[in-house]
Each structure stands twice: as structure tokens, then as C-alpha cells.
N, C-alpha and C positions, 0 to 999 in steps of 0.2 A: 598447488600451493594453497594453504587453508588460513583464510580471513578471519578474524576473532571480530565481532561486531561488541561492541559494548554501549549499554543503554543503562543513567542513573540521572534521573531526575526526582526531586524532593520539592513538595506544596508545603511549606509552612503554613501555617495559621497566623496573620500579623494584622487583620482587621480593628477598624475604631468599633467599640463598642457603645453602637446608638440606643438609644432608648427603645425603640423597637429591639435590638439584638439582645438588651438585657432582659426585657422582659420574658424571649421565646429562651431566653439561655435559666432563668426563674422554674419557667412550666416544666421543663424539660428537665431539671436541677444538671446544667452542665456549668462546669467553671473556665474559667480563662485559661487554666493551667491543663486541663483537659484536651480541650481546643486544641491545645500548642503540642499536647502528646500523642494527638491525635491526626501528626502530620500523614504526606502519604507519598509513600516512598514507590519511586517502578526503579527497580534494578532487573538485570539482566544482561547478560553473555551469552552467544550463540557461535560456532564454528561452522565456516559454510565455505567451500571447493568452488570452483569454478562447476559450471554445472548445475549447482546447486538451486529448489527453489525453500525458500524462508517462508511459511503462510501463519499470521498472528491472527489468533483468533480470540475469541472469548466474549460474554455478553456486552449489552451497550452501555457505555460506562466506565467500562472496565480499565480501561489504558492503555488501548489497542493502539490509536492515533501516537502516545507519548512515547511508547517504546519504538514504533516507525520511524518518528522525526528524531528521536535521540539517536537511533542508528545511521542515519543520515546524515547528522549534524558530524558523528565521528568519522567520516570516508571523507579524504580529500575532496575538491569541488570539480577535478577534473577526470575522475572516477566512476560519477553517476549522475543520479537522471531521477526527477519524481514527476511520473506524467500531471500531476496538478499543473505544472509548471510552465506546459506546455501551450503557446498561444494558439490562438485559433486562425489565422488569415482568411482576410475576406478578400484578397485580389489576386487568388490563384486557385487553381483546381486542387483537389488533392492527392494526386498521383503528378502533380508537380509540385509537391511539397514533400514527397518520399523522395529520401538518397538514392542512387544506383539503377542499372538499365531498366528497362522497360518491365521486362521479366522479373527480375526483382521486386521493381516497384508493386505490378501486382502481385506477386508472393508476399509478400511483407501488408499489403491490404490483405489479400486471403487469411492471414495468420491474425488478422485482428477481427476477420467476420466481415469485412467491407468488401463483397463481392458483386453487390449491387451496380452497374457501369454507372449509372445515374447519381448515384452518390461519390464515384471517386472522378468525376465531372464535373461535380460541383465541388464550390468554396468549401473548407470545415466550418467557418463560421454560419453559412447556413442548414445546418444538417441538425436533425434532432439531438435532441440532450442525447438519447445512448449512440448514437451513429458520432458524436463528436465523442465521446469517451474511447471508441474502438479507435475511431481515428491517432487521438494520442497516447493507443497502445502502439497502433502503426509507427507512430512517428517516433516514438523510446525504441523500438525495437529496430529501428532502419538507423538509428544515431549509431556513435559509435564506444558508449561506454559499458564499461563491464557491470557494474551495479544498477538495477532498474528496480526503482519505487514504485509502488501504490497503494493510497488508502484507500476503504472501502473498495476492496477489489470489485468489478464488475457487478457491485450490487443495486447499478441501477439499471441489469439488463434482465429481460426474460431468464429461468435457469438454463433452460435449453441453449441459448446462445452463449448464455457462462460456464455451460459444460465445454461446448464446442471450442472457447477460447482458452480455456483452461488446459483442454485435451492440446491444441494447437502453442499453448505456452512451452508444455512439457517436453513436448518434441523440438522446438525451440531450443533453449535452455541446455539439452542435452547437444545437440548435433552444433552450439555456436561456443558453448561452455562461460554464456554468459550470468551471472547470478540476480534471480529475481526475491525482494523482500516485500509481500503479499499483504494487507489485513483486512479483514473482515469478519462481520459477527457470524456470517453464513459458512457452513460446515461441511456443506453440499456439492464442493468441487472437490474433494479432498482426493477422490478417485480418480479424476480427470489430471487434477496436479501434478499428486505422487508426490509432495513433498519430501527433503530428505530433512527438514527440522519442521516439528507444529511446535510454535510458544502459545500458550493458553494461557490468557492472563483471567485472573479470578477478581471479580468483585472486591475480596477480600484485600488484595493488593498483591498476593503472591501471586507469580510465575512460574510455570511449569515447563520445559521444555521437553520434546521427546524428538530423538532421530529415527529413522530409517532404520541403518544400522545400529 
């Protein structure tokens, strides 16, 4: 069954104009009516299978963030999952904060890169910045909903280990048929993903998508 994701949000221009804004609006010779036609529009439609992974890409700036969270905003709340979301517990290990047996529990740490015993030992709260971002890849992916969020995919990890998660998404995704919608400015898992849609949002304000197929 094929999800239509729809994403449209519009920045008007509706600021006071202070003496400071008039003056840089002077140098610059921009007028108020300019301003206001000068909103900025992210639309976008993408069709995505079970299966499927979504990777939004394009420079920093660009709207990467706003077409993520409009597509979010659109799926029922009992549908998906945006690892930001996810808390950190300080008063349990975390491989007792992963769903299902034992075996699983580490499968599902393996598929996040948390292979270390010593880190699924300890709390997530005490675990570095990137060892807690795998963590609540761990924890989306051990939940039980079909759609899994994230901004700035793994770009606060070595590439090497954003290869390996990436490669370990794809295989994921495919063999659970659960759908993952991806973003970041970095271009560099795209092999590892195999996405079956890139949106590439441009500076300019347009969107491009490409499939797979």
C-alpha cells in the first residue's frame, strides 16, 4: 500500500519595520511589498511503500528540517516516531530499555552500531552525544510504528559508522517493511541507504524529487 506524504508550509513576511530595518531596507533599495513577495514557500509530495527509505537532502538552509516536520505533522500520531523525541533514562541500562528478548534486544543495538557491552550497560543518559543518537536509533527501531523520523541523519557520527548504520538501516527497512524519512545536508550514505525517493531541496526554494524506480 503506497503513502502519499504531503509537505506545504509558507514564511510570510509580516515584521514591524524598525528604524534599523528601514534604513538596511534604504541601502539595499528593498520595499515592503517586495518583502511580502518574497515569501517562501516548501511544498512537496512524495509516494513511499512499506519498505521504503525517504533521504531529504540539500544544502544548509535549504528546508530540509521543514519538509521533515510537515511530513510528520501529516501521519496520524499513532503511526510514527521522530527519534528527537526520544528520552534518555538515567535509571536503567539500555538493553533494558530495548522491546523484546534478549537476542533481539542485542540485534536491534547491533543495527544501531551499539555493540560495545559497556555501553548497553550503562544508562543512555550517560553515554556520549553520538553513542546516545545510536541509542535512539535503537529505541525507533525496537518500537512499534511504521513511519521512523530523523533530522540531521547521523551527522553527528564518524562517516564510517554512518556508513555501517546506513548499510544496517537498508537491510532493516527492507526485511521489517517498515518506512524510514531521512535528512541531511550529507550525500555520503546514499550507497549505503539505497534510497527508493532523494528530495533535494534547493536554496532557491524548489524541490526536486527523484525515485529509484
Amino acid at each position: 500500500m503506497t503513502t502519499t506524504l504531503t509537505a506545504e508550509k509558507k514564511f510570510d513576511w509580516n515584521l514591524d519595520v524598525t528604524e534599523k530595518a528601514a534604513d538596511c531596507m534604504r541601502a539595499f533599495g528593498i520595499t515592503i511589498q517586495r518583502l511580502k513577495n518574497n515569501r517562501i514557500i516548501h511544498k512537496c509530495n512524495v509516494e513511499l511503500s512499506p519498505g521504503d527509505i525517504c533521504y531529504i537532502t540539500g544544502p544548509s538552509g535549504s528546508g530540509k528540517s521543514v519538509l521533515l516536520r510537515e511530513f510528520y505533522n501529516f501521519l496520524d500520531s499513532n503511526e510514527k516516531i521522530n527519534i528527537d523525541d526520544i528520552p534518555l533514562p538515567n535509571d536503567k541500562t539500555c538493553i533494558d530499555c530495548i522491546e523484546g528478548g534478549f537476542l533481539q534486544r542485542l540485534r536491534t543495538l547491533s543495527y544501531a552500531g551499539l555493540t560495545d557491552v559497556f555501553c548497553v550497560l550503562n544508562s543512555p543518559a550517560t553515554l556520549s552525544d553520538g553513542q546516545k543518537y545510536r541509542y535512539k536509533i535503537a529505541k525507533a527501531l525496537a518500537g512499534g510504528k511504521q513511519f521512523i523520523f530523523a533530522d540531521e541523519f547521523c551527522s553527528n557520527l564518524d562517516r564510517v559508522t554512518a556508513a555501517v548504520i546506513g548499510h544496517n538501516l537498508r537491510k532493516f527497512a527492507t526485511k521489517t517493511g517498515k518506512i524510514f524519512i531521512l535528512a541531511s545536508a550529507h550525500d555520503d550514505l546514499l550507497a549505503d541507504l539505497l534510497p527508493e525517493a532523494i528530495v533535494i531541496k534547493h536554496l532557491a526554494g524548489e524541490t526536486e524529487i527523484i525515485y529509484k524506480n
